[in-house]
N, C-alpha and C positions, 0 to 999 in steps of 0.2 A: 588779304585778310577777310575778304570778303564770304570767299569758298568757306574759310575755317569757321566762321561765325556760323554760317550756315550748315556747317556740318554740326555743329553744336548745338543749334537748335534742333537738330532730325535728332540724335541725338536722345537730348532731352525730354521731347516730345515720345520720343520710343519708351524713355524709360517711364515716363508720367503715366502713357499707356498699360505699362505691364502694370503699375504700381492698382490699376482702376482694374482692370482684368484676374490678374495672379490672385490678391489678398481673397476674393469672393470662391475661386476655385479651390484656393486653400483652406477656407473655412468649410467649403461641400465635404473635402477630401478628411479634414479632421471631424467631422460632424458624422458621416458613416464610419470611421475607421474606430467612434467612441462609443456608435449603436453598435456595433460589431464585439467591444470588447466590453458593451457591458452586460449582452446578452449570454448566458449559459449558452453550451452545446446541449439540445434536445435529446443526445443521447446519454450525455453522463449523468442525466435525472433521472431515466429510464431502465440504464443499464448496472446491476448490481454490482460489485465491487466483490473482488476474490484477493484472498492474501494468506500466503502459506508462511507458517516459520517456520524453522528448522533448531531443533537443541539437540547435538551429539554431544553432549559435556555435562560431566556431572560434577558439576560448578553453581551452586543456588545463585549467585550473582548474576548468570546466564537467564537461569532458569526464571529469574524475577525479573529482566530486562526483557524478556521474551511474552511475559504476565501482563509487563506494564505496555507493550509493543499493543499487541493484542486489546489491550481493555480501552487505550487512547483511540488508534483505528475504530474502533465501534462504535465510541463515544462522539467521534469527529463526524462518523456517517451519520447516527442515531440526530443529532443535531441537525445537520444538514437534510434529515430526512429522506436522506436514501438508505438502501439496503445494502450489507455486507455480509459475509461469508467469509469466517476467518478458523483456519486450522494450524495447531501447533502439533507437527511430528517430532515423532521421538524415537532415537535410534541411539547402538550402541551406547557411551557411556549416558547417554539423554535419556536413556529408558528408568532411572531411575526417580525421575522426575513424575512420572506417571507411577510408578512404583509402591506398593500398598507397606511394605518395611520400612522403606526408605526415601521415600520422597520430603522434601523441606519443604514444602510448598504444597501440598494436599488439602490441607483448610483453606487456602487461599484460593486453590483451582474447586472444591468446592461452592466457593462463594461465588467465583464470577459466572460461572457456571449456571446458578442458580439464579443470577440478574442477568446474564447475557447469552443468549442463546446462539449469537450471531456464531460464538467462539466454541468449538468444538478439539477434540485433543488425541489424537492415532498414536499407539504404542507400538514399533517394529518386531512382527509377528518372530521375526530370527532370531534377531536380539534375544526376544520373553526365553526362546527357544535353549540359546546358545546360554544365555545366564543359568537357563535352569541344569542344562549339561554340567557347567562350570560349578556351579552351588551347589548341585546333589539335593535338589528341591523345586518344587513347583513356583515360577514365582507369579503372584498376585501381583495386580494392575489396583487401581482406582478406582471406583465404580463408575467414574466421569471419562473413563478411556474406553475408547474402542481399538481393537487389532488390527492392523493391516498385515499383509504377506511382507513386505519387506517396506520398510519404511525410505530407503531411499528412492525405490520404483514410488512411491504416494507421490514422492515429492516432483519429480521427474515427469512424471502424468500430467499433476495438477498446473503444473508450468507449459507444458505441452498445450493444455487448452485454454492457456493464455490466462491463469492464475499470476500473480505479482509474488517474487518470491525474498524474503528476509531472513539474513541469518545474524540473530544478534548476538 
């Protein structure tokens, strides 16, 4: 019994050891691992923010999820005090959304417009194109829209250079 006692006290003593050891290294290891998260990345305060939406649907329900996408993103940065760059393309049946006849949401884009500059709004140059073929009429844009050649290539680009992309 002897051996056995003594191996219970090694033992013991091993474990008392880590108990004096372990707890102080586990405190280092939780004490940088909490300066770690609760310090920002130097680059995401620095680096601006891009976000493209996409509305092919000439659906106001779209076109106002995509309004309210847009106005939150800006709002979240604008707080946070960084910088973003937010663009809503608009192709096929979405071109109406930009649409100077027909848009349901033209006072609204308007408005944000005129408080939020982060948010800019590209109308698919084909599209303008192809509707006015189809219409046997020129068709008018928004004055808050600019043209692009093809509104799927904007999108397509702007994701290329590592734009964030949403389709609501």
């Amino acid at each position: 019994m002897t051996g056995s006692g003594e191996i219970a006290k090694a033992v013991l003593a091993g474990v008392a050891a880590l108990l004096i050891v372990v707890p102080p290294a586990l405190a280092q290891q939780k004490s940088q691992a909490a300066v770690q998260t609760s310090k920002k990345p130097a680059v995401s305060q620095k680096k601006p923010h891009h976000l493209v939406l996409q509305v092919n649907t000439n659906e106001p329900a779209t076109m106002n999820l995509a309004l309210n996408n847009a106005a939150n993103v800006a709002q979240y940065y604008k707080d946070l005090g960084e910088k973003v760059e937010i663009e809503i393309v608009t192709f096929g049946p979405g071109l109406h959304m930009l649409r100077d006849d027909t848009s349901p949401v033209k006072a609204r884009i308007k408005a944000i417009t005129a408080s939020t500059p982060a948010i800019s709004f590209k109308a698919c140059g084909n599209t303008q194109e192809n509707m006015g073929k189809t219409e046997n009429k020129e068709i008018a844009l928004i004055p808050e829209a600019s043209v692009v050649k093809s509104g799927v290539v904007r999108v397509m680009e702007l994701q290329e250079r590592g734009w964030a992309y949403v389709r609501p």
